[in-house]
CHARMM-style PDB file with segment names, atoms N, HN, CA, C and O in Angstrom:
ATOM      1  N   UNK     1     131.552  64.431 124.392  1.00  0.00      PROA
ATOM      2  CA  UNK     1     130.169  64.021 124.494  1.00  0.00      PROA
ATOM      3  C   UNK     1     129.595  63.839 123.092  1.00  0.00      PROA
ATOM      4  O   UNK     1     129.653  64.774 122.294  1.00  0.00      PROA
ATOM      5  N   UNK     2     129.022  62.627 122.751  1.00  0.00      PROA
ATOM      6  HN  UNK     2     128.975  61.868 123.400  1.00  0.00      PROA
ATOM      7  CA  UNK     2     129.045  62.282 121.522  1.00  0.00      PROA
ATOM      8  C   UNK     2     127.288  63.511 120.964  1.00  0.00      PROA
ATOM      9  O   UNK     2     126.740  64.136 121.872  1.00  0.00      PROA
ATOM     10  N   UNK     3     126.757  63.613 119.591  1.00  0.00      PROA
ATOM     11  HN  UNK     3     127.203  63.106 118.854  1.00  0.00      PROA
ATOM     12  CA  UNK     3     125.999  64.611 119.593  1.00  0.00      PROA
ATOM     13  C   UNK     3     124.734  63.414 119.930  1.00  0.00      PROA
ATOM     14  O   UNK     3     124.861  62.198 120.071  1.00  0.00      PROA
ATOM     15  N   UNK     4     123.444  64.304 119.999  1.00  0.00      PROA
ATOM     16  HN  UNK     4     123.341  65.292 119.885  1.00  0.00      PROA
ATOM     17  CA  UNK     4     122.263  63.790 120.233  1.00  0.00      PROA
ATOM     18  C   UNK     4     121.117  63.533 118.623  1.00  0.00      PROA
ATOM     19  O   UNK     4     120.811  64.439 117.847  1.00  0.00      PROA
ATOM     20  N   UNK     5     120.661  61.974 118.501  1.00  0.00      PROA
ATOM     21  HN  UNK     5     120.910  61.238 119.132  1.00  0.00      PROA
ATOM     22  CA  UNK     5     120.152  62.578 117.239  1.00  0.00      PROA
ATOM     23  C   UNK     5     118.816  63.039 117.171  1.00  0.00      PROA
ATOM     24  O   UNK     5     118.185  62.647 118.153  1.00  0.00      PROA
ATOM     25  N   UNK     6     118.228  63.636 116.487  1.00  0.00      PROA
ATOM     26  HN  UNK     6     118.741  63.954 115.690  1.00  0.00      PROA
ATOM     27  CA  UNK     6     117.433  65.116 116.675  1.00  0.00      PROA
ATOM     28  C   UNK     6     116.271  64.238 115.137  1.00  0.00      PROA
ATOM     29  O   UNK     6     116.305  64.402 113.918  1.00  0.00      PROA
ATOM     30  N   UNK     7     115.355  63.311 116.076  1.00  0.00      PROA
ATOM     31  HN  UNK     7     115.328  63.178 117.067  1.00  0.00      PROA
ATOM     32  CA  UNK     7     114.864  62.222 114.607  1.00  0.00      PROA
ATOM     33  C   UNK     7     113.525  63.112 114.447  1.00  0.00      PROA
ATOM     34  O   UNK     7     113.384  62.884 113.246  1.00  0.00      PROA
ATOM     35  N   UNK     8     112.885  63.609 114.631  1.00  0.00      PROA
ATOM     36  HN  UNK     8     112.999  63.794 115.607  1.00  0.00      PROA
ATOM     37  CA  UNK     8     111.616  64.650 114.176  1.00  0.00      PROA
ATOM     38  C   UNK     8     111.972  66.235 113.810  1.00  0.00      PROA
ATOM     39  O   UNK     8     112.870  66.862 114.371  1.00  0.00      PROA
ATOM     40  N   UNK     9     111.205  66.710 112.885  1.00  0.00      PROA
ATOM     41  HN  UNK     9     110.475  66.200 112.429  1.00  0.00      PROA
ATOM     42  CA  UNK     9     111.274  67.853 112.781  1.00  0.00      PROA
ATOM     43  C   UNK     9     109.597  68.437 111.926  1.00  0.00      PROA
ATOM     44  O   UNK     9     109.065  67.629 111.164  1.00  0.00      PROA
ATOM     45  N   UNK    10     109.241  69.167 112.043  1.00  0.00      PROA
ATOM     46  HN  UNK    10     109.673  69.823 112.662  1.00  0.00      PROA
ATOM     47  CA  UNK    10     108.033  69.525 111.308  1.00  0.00      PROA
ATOM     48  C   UNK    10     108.339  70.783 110.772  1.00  0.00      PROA
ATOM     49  O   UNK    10     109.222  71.576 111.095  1.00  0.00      PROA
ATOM     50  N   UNK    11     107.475  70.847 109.903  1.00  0.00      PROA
ATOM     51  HN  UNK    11     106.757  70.202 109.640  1.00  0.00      PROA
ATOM     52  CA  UNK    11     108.048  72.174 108.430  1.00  0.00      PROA
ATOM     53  C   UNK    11     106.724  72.567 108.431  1.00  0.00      PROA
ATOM     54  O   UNK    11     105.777  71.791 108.553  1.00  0.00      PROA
ATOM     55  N   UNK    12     106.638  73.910 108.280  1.00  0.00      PROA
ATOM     56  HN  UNK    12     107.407  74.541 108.181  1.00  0.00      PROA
ATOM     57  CA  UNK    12     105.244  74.920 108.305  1.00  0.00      PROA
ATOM     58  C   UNK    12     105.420  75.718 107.079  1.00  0.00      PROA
ATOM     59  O   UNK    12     106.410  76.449 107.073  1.00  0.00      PROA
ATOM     60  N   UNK    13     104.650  75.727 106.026  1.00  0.00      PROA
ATOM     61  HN  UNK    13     103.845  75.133 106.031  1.00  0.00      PROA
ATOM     62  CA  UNK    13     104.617  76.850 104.708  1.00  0.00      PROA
ATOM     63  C   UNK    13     103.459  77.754 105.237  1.00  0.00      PROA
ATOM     64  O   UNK    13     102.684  77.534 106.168  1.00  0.00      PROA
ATOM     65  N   UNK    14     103.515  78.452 104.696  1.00  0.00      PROA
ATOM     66  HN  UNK    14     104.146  78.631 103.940  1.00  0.00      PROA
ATOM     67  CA  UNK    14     102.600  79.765 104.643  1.00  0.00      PROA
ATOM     68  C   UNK    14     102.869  80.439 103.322  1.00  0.00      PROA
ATOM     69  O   UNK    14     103.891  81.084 103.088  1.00  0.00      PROA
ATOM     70  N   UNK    15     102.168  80.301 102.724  1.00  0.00      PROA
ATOM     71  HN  UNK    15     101.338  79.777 102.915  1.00  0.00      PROA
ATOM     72  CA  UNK    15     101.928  81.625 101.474  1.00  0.00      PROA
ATOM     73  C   UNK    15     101.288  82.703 101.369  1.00  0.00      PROA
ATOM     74  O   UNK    15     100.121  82.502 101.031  1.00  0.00      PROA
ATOM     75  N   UNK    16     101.636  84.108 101.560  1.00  0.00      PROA
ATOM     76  HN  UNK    16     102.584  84.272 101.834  1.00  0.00      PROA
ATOM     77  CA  UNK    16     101.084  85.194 101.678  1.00  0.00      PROA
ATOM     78  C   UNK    16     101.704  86.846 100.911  1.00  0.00      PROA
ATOM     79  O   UNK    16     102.784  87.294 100.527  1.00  0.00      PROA
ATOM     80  N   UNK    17     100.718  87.172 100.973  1.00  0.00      PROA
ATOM     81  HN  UNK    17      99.840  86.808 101.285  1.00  0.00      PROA
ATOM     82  CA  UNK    17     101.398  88.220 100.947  1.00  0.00      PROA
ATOM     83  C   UNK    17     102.584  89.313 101.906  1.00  0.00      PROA
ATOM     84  O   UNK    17     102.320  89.419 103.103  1.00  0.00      PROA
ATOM     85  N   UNK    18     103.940  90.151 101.333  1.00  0.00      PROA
ATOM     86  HN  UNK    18     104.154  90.066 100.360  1.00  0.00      PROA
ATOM     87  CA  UNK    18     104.714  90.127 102.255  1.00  0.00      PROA
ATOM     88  C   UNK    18     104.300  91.795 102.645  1.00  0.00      PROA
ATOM     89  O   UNK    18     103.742  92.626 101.927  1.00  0.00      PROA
ATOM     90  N   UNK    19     104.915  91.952 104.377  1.00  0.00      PROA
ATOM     91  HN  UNK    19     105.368  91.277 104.960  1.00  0.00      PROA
ATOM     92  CA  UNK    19     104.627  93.434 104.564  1.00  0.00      PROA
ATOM     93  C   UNK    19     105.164  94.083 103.837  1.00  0.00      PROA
ATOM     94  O   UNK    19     105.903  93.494 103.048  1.00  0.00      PROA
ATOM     95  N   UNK    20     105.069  95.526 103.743  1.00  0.00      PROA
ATOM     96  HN  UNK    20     104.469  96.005 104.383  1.00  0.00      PROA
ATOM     97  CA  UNK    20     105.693  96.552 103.515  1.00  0.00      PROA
ATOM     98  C   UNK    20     107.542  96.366 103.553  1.00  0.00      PROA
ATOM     99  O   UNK    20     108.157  96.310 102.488  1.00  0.00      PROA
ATOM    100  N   UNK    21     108.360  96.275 105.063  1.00  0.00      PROA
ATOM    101  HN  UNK    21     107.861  96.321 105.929  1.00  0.00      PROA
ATOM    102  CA  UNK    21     109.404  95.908 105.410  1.00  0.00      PROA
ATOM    103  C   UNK    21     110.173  94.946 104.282  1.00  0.00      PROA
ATOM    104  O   UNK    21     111.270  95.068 103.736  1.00  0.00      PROA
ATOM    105  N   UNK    22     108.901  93.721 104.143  1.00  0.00      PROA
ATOM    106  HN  UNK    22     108.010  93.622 104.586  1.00  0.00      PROA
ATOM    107  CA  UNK    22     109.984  92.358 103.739  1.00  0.00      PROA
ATOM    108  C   UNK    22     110.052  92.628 102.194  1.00  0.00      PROA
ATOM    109  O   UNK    22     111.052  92.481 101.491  1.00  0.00      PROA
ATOM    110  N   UNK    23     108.632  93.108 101.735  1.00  0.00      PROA
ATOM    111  HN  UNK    23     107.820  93.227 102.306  1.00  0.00      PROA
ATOM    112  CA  UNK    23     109.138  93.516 100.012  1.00  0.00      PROA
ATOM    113  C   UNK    23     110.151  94.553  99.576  1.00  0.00      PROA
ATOM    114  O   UNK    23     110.824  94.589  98.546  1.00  0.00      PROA
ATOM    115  N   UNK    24     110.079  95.788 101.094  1.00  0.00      PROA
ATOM    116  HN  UNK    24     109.532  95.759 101.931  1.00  0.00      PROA
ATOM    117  CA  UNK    24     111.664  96.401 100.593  1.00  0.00      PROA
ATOM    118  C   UNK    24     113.067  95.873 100.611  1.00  0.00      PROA
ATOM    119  O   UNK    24     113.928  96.193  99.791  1.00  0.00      PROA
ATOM    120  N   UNK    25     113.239  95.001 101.651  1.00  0.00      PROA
ATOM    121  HN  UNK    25     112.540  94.741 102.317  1.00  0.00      PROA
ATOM    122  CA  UNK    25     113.921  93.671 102.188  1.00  0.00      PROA
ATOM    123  C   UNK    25     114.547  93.225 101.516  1.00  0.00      PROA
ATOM    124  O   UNK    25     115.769  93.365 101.452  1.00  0.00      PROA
ATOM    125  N   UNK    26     113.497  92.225 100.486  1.00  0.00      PROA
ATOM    126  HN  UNK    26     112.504  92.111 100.538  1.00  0.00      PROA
ATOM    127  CA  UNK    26     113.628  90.963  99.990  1.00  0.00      PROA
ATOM    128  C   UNK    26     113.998  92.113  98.472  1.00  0.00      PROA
ATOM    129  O   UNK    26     114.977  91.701  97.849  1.00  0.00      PROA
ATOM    130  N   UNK    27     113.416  93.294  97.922  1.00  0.00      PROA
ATOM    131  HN  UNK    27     112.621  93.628  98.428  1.00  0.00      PROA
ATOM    132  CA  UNK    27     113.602  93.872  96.848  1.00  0.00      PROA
ATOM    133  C   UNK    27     112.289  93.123  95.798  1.00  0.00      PROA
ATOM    134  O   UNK    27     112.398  92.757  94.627  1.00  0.00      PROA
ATOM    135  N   UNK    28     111.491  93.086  96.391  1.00  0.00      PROA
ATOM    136  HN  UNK    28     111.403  93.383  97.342  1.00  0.00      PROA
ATOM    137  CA  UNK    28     110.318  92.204  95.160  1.00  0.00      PROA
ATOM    138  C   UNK    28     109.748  92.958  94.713  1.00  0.00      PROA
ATOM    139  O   UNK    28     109.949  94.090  95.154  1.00  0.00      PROA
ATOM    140  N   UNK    29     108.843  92.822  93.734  1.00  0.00      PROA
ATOM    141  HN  UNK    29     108.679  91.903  93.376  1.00  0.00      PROA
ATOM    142  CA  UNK    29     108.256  93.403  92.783  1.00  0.00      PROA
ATOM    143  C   UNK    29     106.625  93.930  93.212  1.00  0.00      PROA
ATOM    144  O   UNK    29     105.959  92.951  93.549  1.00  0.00      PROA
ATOM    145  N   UNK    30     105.971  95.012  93.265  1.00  0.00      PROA
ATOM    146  HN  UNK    30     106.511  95.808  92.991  1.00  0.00      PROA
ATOM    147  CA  UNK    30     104.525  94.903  93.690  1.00  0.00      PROA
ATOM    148  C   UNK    30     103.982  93.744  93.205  1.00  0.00      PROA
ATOM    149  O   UNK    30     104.106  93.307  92.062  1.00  0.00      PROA
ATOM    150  N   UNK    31     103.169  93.100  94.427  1.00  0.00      PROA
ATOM    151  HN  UNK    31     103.068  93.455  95.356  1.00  0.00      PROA
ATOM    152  CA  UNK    31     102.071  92.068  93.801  1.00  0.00      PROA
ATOM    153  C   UNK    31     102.956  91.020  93.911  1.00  0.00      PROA
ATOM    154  O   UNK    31     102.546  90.100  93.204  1.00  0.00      PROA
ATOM    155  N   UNK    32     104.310  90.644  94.654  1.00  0.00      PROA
ATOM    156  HN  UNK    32     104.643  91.391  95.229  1.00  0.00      PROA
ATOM    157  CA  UNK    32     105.204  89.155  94.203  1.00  0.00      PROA
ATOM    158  C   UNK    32     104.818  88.634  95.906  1.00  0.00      PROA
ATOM    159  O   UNK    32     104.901  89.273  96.955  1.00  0.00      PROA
ATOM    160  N   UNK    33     104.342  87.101  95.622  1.00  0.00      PROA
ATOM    161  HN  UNK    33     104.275  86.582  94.770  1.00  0.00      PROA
ATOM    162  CA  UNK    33     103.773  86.592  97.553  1.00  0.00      PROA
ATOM    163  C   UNK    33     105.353  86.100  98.109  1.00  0.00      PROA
ATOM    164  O   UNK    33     106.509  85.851  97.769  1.00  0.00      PROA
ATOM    165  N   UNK    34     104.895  86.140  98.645  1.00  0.00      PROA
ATOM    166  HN  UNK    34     103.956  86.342  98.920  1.00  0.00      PROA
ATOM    167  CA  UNK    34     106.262  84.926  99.542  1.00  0.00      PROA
ATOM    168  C   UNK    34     106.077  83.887 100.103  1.00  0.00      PROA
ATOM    169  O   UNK    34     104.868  83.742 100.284  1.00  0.00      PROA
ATOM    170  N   UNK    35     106.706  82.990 100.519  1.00  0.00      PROA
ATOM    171  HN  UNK    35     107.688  83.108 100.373  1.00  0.00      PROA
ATOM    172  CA  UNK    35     106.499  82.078 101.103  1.00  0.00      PROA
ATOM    173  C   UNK    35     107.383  81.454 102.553  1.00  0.00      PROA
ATOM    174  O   UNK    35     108.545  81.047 102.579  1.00  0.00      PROA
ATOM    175  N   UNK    36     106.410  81.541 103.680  1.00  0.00      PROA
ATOM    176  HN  UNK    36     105.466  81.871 103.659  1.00  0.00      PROA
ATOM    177  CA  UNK    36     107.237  81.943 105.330  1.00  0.00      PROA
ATOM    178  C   UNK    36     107.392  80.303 105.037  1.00  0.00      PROA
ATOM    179  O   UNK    36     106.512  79.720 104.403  1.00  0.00      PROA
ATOM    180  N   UNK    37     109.001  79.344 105.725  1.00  0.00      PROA
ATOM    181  HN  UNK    37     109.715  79.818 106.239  1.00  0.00      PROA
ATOM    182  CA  UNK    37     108.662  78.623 106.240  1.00  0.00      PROA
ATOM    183  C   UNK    37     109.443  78.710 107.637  1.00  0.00      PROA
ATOM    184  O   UNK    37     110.378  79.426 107.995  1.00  0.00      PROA
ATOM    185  N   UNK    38     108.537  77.482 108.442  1.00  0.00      PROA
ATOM    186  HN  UNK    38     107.778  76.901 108.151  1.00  0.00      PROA
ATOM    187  CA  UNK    38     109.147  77.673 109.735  1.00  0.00      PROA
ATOM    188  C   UNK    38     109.152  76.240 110.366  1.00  0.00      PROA
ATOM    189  O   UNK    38     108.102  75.611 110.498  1.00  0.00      PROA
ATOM    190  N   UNK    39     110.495  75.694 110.790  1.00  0.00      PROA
ATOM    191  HN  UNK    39     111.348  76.205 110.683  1.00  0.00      PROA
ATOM    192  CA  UNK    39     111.059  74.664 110.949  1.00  0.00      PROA
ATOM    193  C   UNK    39     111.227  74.523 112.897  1.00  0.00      PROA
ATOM    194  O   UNK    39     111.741  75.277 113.723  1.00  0.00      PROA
ATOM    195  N   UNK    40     110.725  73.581 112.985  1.00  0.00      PROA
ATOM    196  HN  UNK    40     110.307  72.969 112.314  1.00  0.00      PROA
ATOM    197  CA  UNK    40     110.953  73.285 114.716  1.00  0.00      PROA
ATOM    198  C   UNK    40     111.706  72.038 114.462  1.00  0.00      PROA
ATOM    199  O   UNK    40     111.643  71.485 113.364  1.00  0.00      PROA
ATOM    200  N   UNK    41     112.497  71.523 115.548  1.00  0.00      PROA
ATOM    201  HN  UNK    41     112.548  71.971 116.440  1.00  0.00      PROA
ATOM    202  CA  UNK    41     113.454  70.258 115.554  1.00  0.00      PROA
ATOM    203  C   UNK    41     112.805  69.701 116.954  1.00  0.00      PROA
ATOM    204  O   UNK    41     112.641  70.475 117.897  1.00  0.00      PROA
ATOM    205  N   UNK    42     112.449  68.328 117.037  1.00  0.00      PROA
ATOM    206  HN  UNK    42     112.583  67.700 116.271  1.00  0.00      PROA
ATOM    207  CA  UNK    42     112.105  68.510 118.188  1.00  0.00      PROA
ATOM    208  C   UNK    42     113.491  66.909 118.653  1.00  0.00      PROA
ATOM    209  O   UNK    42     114.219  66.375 117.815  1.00  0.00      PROA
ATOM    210  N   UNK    43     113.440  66.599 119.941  1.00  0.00      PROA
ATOM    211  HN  UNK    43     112.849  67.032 120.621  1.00  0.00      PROA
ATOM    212  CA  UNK    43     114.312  65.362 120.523  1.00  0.00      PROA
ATOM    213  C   UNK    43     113.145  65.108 121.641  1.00  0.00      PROA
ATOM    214  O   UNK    43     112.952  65.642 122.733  1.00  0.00      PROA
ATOM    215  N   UNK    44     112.500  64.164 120.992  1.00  0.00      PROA
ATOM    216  HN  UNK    44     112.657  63.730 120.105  1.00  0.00      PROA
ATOM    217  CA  UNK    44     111.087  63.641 122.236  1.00  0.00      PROA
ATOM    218  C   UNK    44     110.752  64.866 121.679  1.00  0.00      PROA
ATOM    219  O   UNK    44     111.288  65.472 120.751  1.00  0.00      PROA
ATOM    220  N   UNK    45     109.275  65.305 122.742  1.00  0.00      PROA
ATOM    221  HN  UNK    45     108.840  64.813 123.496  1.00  0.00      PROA
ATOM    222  CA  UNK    45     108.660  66.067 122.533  1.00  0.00      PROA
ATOM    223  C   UNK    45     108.860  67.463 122.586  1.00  0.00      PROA
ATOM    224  O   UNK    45     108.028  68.323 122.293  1.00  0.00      PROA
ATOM    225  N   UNK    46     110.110  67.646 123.010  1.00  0.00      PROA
ATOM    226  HN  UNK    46     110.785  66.947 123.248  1.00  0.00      PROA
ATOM    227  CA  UNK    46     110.988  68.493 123.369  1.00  0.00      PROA
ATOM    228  C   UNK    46     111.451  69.681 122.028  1.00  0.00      PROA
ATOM    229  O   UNK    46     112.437  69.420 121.339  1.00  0.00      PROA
ATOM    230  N   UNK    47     110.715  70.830 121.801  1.00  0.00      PROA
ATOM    231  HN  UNK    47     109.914  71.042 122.361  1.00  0.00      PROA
ATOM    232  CA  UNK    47     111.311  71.680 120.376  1.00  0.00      PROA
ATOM    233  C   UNK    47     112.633  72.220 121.154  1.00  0.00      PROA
ATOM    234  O   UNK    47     112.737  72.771 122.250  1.00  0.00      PROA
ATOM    235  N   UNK    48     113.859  71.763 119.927  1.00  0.00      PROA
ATOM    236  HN  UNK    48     113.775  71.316 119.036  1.00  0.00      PROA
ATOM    237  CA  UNK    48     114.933  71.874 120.608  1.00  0.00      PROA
ATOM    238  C   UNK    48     115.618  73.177 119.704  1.00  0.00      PROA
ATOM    239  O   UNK    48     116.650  73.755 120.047  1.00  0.00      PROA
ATOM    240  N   UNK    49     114.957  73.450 118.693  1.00  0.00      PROA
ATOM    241  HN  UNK    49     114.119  72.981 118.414  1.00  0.00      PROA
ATOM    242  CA  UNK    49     114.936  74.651 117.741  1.00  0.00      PROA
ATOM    243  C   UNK    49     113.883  74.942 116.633  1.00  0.00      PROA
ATOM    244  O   UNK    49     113.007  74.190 116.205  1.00  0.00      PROA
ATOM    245  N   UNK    50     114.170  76.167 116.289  1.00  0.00      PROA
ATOM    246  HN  UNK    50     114.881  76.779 116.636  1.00  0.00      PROA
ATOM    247  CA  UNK    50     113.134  76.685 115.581  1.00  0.00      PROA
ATOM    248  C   UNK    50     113.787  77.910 114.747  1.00  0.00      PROA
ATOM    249  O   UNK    50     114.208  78.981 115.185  1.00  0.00      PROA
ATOM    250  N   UNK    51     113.735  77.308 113.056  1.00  0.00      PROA
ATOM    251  HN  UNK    51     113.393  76.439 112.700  1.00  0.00      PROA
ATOM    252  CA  UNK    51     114.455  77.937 112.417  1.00  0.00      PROA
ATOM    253  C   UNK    51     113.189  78.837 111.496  1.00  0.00      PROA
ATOM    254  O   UNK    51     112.273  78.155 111.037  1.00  0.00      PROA
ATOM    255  N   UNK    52     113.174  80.181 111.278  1.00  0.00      PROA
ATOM    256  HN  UNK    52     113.919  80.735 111.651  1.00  0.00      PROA
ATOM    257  CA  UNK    52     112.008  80.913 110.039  1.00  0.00      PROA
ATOM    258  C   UNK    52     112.753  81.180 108.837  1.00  0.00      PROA
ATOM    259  O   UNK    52     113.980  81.174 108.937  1.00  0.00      PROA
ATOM    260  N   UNK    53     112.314  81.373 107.906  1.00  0.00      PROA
ATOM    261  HN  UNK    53     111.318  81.378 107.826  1.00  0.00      PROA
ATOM    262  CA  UNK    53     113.237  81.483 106.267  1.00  0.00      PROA
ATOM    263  C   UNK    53     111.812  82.543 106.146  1.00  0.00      PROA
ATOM    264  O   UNK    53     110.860  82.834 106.870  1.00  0.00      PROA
ATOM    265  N   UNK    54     112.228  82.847 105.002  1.00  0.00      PROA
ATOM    266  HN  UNK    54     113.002  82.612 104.414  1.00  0.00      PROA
ATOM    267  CA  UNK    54     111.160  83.821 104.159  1.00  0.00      PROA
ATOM    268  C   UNK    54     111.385  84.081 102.799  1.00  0.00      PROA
ATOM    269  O   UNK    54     111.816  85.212 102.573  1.00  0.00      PROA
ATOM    270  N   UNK    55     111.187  83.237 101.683  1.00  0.00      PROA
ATOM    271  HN  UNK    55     110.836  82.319 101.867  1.00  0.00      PROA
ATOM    272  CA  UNK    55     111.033  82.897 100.457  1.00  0.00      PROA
ATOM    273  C   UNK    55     110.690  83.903  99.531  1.00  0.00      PROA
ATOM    274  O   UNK    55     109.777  84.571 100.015  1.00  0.00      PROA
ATOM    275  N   UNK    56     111.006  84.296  98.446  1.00  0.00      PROA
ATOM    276  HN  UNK    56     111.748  83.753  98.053  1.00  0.00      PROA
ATOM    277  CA  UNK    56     110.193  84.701  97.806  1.00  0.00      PROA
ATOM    278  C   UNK    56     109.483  84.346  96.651  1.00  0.00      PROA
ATOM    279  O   UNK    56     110.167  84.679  95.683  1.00  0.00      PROA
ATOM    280  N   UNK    57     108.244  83.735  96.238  1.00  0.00      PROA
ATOM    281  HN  UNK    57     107.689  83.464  97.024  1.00  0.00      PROA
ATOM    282  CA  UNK    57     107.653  82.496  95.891  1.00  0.00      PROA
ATOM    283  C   UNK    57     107.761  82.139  94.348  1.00  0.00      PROA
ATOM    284  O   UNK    57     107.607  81.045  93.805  1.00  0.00      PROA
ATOM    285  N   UNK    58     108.055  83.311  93.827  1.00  0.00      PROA
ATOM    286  HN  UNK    58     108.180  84.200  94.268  1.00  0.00      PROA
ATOM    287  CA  UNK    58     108.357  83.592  92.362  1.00  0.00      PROA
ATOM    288  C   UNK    58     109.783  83.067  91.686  1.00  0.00      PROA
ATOM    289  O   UNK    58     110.139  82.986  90.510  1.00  0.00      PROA
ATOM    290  N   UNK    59     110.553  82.693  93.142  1.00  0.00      PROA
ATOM    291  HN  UNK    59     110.265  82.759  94.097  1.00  0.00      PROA
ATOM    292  CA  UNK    59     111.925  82.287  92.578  1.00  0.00      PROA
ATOM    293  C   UNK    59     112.187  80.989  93.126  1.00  0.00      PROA
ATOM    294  O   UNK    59     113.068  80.363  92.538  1.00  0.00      PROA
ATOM    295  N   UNK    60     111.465  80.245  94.427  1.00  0.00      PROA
ATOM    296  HN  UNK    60     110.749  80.754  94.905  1.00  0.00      PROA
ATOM    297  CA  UNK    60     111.814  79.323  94.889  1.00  0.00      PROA
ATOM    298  C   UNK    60     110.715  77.314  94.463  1.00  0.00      PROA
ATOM    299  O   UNK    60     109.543  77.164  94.116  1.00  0.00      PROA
ATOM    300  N   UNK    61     111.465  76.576  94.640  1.00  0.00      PROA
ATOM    301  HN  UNK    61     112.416  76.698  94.921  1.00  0.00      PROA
ATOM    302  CA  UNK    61     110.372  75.535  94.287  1.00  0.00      PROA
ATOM    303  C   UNK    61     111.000  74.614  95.422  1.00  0.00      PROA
ATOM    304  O   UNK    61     112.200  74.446  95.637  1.00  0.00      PROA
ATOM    305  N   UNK    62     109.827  74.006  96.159  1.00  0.00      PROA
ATOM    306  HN  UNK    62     108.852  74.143  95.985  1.00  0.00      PROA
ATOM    307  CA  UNK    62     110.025  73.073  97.363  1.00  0.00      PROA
ATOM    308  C   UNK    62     109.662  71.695  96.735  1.00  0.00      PROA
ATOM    309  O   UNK    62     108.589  71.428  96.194  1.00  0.00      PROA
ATOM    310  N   UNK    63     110.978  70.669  96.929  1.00  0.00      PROA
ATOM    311  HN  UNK    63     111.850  70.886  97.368  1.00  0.00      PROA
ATOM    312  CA  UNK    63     110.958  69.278  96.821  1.00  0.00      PROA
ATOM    313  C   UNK    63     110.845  68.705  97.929  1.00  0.00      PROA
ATOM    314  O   UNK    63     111.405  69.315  98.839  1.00  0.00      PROA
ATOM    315  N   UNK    64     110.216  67.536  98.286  1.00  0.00      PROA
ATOM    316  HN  UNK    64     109.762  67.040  97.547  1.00  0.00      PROA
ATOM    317  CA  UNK    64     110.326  66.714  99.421  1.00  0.00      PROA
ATOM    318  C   UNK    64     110.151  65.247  99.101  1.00  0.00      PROA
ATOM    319  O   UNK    64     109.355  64.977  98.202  1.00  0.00      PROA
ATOM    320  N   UNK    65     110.794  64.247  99.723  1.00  0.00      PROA
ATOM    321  HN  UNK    65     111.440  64.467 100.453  1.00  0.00      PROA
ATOM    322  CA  UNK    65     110.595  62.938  99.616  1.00  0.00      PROA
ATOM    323  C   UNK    65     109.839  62.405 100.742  1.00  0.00      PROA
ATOM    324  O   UNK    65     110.276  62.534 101.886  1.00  0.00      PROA
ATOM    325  N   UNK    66     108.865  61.885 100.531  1.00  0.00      PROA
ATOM    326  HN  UNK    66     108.509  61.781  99.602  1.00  0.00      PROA
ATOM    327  CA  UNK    66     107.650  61.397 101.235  1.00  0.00      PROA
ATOM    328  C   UNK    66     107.578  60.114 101.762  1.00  0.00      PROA
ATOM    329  O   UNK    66     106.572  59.584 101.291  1.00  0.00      PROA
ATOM    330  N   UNK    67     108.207  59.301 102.572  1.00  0.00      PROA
ATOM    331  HN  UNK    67     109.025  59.731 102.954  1.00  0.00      PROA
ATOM    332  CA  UNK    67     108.425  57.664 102.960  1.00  0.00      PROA
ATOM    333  C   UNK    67     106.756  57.162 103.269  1.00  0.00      PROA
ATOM    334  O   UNK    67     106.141  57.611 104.236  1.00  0.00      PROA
ATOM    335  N   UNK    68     106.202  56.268 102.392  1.00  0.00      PROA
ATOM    336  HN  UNK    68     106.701  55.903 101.607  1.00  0.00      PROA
ATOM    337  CA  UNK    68     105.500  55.689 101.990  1.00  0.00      PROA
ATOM    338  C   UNK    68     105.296  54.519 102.749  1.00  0.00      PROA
ATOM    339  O   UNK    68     105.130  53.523 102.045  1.00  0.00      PROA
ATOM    340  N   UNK    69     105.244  54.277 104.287  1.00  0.00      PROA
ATOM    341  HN  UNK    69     105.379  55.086 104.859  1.00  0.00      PROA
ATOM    342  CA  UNK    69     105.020  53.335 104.934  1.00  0.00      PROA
ATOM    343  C   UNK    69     104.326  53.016 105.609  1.00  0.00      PROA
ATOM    344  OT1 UNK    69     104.422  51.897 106.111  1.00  0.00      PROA
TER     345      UNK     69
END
């Protein structure tokens, strides 16, 4: 069965500060934010997944290419 292609997806940032848990977690520094993102895939309207990451904002930099049409 050949795969399905999966043409939308939407990306969610959040910048915040992290709990208690994720700064022992992640090992950050008092006072370092993070940055949640959270990824849905959808096929039609259909969310066919939903992936969360959790950044830590001091070490990461987000590129994106933007189609201009």
């Amino acid at each position: 069965m050949p795969a399905r292609a999966l043409p939308e997806a939407r990306e969610v940032f959040v910048a915040r500060m992290p709990t208690p848990q994720e700064t022992e977690t992640l090992n950050l520094l008092p006072g370092t934010p993070v940055v949640e993102l959270s990824r849905t895939i959808y096929a039609g309207e259909r969310a066919v997944e939903v992936t969360d990451f959790l950044f830590d904002a001091g070490w990461h930099r987000f590129t994106y290419d933007v189609p201009m049409d």
